[in-house]
C-alpha positions in Angstrom: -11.5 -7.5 -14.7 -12.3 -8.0 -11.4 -9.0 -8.7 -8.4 -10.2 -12.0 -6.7 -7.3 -11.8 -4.8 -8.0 -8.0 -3.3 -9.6 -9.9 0.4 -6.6 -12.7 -0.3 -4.4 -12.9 3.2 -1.6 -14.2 0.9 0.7 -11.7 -0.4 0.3 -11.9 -4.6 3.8 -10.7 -5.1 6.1 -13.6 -3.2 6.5 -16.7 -4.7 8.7 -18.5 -1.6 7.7 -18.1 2.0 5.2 -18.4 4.3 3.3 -15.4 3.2 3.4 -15.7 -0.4 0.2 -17.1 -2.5 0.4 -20.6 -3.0 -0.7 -20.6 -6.4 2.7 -18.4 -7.4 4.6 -21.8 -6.3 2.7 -24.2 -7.7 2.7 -22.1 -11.0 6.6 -22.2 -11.3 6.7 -25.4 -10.1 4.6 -26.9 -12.8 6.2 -25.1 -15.5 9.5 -26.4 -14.4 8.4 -29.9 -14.7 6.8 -29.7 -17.3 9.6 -27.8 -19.2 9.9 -30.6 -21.5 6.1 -30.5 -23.1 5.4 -27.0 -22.4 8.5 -25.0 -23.6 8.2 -25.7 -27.1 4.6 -24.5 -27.8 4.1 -20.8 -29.0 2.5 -19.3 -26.2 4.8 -20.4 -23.1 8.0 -18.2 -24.6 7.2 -15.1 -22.5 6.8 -17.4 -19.3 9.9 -19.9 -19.9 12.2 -16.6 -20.5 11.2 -15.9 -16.6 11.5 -19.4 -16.1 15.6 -19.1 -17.7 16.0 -16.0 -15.1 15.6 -18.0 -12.0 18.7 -19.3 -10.1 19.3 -23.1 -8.8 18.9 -21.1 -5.2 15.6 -19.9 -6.0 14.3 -23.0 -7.6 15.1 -25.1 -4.7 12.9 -22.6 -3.1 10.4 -22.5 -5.1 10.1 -26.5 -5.4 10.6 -26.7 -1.8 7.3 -24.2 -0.9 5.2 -26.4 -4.2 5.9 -29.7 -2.1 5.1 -28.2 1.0 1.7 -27.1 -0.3 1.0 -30.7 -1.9 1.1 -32.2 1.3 -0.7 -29.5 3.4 -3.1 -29.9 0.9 -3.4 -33.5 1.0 -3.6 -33.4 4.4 -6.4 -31.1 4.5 -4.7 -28.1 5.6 -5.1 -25.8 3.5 
């Protein structure tokens, strides 16, 4: 497999902050909205078990940095 991300200025690894990839955000941020649909089919039980370790502190976080991508990106920013 091939690391698309290897010329990436964002750093893979951080979910929150100005630095960290964009997609990390959006990623958590979906599942956690979508808890309802998603938790409950067979492949989603690794991810919602990381989903059950985050705290209320990073969640606010993590949806704060998702809704500041939505409207960068709706904006044409990024």
């Amino acid at each position: 497999m091939s690391d698309h991300c290897a010329s990436c200025p964002y750093a893979k690894s951080k979910t929150t902050g100005e630095n960290a990839c964009p997609f990390n955000a959006l990623y958590w941020d979906f599942l956690k909205r979508n808890e309802e649909t998603l938790r409950g089919t067979g492949r989603m039980g690794l991810m919602y078990s990381h989903v059950d370790r985050k705290d209320d502190e990073e969640w606010n976080a993590i949806q704060a940095r998702a809704e500041e991508l939505r409207e960068r990106a709706a904006n044409g920013e990024i």
